[in-house]
C-alpha positions, 0 to 999 in steps of 0.5 A: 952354873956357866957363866953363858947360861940362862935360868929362863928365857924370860922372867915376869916380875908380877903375878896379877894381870899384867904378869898374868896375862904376858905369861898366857900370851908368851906360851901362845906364842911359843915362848915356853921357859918363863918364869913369873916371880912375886912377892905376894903368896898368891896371884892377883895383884891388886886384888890379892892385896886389897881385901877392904870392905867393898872393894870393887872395880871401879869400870864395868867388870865387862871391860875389865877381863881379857878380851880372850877369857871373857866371863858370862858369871859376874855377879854385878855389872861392878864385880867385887874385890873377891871375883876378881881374885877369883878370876886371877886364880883360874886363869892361872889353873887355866892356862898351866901357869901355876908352876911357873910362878913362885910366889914369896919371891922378892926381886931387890935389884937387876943388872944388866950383863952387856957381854952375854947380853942378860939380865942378873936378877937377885931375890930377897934370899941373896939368890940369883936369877939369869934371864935373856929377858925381863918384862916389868908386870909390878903395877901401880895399885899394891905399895900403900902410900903412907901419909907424910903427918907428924906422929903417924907411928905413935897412934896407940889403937889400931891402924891399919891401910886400906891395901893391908886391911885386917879383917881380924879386927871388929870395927863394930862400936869403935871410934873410926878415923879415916884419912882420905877421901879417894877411890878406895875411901869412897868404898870403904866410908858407906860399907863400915858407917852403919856398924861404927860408933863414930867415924871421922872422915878427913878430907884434904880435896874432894873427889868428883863422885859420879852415879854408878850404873851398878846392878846385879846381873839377871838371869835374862842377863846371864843368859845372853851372855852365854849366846853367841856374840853376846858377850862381845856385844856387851864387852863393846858397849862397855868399852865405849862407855869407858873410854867416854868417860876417861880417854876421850873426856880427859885427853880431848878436854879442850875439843870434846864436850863429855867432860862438862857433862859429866861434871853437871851430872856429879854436881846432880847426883851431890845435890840429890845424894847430900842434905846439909848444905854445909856438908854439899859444899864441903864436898863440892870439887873444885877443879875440872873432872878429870884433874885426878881420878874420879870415882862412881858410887851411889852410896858414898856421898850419902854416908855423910846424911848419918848422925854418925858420920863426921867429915873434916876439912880442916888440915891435919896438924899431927896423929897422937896417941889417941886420935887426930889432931886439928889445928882446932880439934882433937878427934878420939878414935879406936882406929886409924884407917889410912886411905891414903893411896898407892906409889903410883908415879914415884921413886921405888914403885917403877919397877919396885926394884933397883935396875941397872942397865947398860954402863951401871945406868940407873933407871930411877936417876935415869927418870929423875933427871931425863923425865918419866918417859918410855918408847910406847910406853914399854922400853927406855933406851939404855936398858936392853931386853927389858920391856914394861907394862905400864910404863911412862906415857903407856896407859890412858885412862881405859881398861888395865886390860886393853893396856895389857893386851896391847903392850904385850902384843908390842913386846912379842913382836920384839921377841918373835924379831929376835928370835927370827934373827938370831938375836939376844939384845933388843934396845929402843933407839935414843931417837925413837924413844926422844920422838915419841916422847916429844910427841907425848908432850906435844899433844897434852895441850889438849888433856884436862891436866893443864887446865888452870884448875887442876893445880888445886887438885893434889892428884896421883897423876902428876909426877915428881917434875909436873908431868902427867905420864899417862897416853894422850890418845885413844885405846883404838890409837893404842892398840893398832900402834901396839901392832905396828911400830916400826921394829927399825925402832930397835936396835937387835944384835947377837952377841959376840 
């Protein structure tokens, strides 16, 4: 091969919707020879890794799809884990994407070649990929998280994560140890509670659980969907309450009065859900909701009620060879579930590879000593050609979709410059990546975040340095700024 040559003009690290859904995007807009690359053996992401009883998403499946292929068959108002791949899956037979993907495909490291102006990417084979451009679809919600306990390597029954579920192994009869009460807790606790012999559920912080507005979907139901303007209808209202439930309540804590009431609502539905009081105050929260991720169930609180069902608050002190210890107890157990979440903000999972920009800089020491920050949430200066989906101060608590449509309509429009001028290197300017950072940081005054309680939270959202990197504005905001940035915050050039 020519040193001056390319693979592909663009490479998409990650098949689930992000991945999936800038490759539908870039053919429409007539970007042709791309290639996506992952290393799972099948698409979907999230919901090709995390199979888990009850895995669901957590927003109205009505939200959560493109606004372009909306679905009139979910199942339930909250569809479940398996529809979701589903869809994945036939978007990509859909829009002729399957043979652009290779799947068990691991990007280890990228540099970036600032003479011909490409990306050199290598594979977990030793091979090597060229690319004019890279764009970062790797998500948050797919590198387990394991916990940081004395003796987690020693257990001698089964162990398993939440995201790497083993559907080979019965818990029916068994001893079960979950670690962790977060989102993907709250699904699998009320799903596995009634077919195991004991289930010991250790909680370091209680997580706000709110009433689900879940239902199966009707024929009537169905039927609408199917008519004109009624999928668009419900996708609205839908929206809406999404962003009052998160954008608005978290973003606009200190001015707008959704948050308290919704905290009076998951203080209701505790009170209703939950019959020993000792156990209600075990699993009271004790921060503002919002601190960290909230969750919706209306099963979860009440597995607690069972005989069975034992919650742990008191820390951890080391898993043995036989189960959980306590400073004053050792719980037994057949089996360690780990609900211990995902790298979300951290080292190794933003990307998941070793990026090398412009003068060797590395981006991971890059965040470590500059902060996590990116111009609009997709580029970081230093770094040309390279765009990112769910950067640093791009998502805002709404969908992962309506973040999807509108980074990759910011990304086009880079693209689509450079290809009207003649272009191959695109760069954020320093300038307008340090203004909208400075904007960002200006604006969290008002977020929950900051709210004195929060510090008690233990929540995913705040990074290595105390920021919380996620969009302090509406998705309205977000998506008319995806559409018209200033392409003079750029910097293109042709090479030489």
């Amino acid at each position: 091969m020519n040193e001056t040559t390319i693979d592909h003009e663009v490479i998409i690290v990650g098949a689930g919707f992000s991945g999936i859904g800038a490759a539908i995007k870039l053919r429409a807009a007539g970007f042709e020879d791309f290639l996506v690359v992952d290393d799972a053996d099948g698409a979907g992401g999230t919901w090709h890794w995390n199979t888990y009883p009850g895995v669901a998403v957590d927003i109205p499946s009505f939200s959560y799809q493109f606004s372009f292929d909306q679905r009139a068959d979910w199942s339930r108002v909250y569809a479940p884990g398996r529809e979701l791949k589903a869809y994945a899956e036939s978007c990509v037979d859909k829009y002729g994407l399957r043979p652009r993907i290779r799947f068990r495909t691991t990007i280890t490291d990228a540099e970036f070649d600032e003479q011909r102006h490409l990306w050199r990417l290598r594979t977990g084979s030793g091979e090597e990929l060229r690319a004019r451009y890279v764009i970062s679809a790797t998500g948050v919600l797919t590198r387990p998280k394991l916990p940081d306990i004395p003796g987690v390597g020693d257990f001698g029954g089964a162990t398993m994560h939440t995201s790497r579920w083993d559907h080979r192994k019965s818990l029916r009869g068994k001893r079960v140890a979950i670690i962790g009460t977060g989102a993907s807790a709250v699904q699998v606790i009320p799903e596995i509670a009634p077919e195991v012999a004991h289930l010991v559920v250790f909680q370091r912080t209680p997580i706000w659980c709110l009433p689900r507005p879940d239902l199966p979907l009707p024929a009537p139901v169905r039927l609408a969907l199917r008519l004109p303007g009624g999928r668009s209808l419900t996708r609205l209202i839908s929206q809406a309450y999404v962003e009052l439930t998160f954008p608005i309540a978290a973003h606009y804590y200190r001015t707008l009065p959704t948050a308290a009431v919704a905290e009076r609502a998951g203080l209701a539905h505790l009170r209703r859900q939950v019959q020993d009081p000792v156990v209600r105050e075990k699993l009271t929260p004790r921060y503002a909701l919002g601190c960290k991720r909230p969750s919706f169930s209306n099963d979860y609180l009440a597995a607690f009620n069972r005989d069975n069902v034992l919650l742990e608050t008191d820390p951890i002190r080391e898993i043995t060879a036989t189960g959980v210890r306590t400073e004053a107890t050792e719980h037994r157990a057949d089996v360690l579930i780990l609900a211990t979440g995902f790298k979300v903000m951290e080292s190794g999972n933003m990307p998941t590879y070793d990026l090398r920009g412009v003068g060797g800089r590395d981006l991971e020491k890059w965040w470590d000593e500059h902060r996590l920050q990116a111009y609009e949430g997709v580029s970081v200066p230093g770094f040309p050609n390279f765009f990112s989906v769910i950067g640093p101060y791009g998502y805002n608590g709404s969908s992962y979709f309506a973040l999807i449509e509108n980074q990759v309509r910011h990304i086009l429009r880079c693209l689509r410059h450079a290809r009207a001028t003649g272009s191959t290197l695109v760069e954020v300017t320093e300038e307008a990546n340090d203004r909208y950072f400075r904007e960002m940081l200006a604006r969290r005054g008002g977020q929950v975040f900051w709210q004195e309680s929060c510090a008690v939270s233990n929540s995913y959202y705040f990074d290595k340095h105390g920021d919380v990197p996620l969009r302090p504005s509406t998705t309205v905001e977000a998506a008319w700024r995806s559409g018209h940035f200033d392409l003079a915050d750029y910097r293109f050039a042709a090479a030489s």
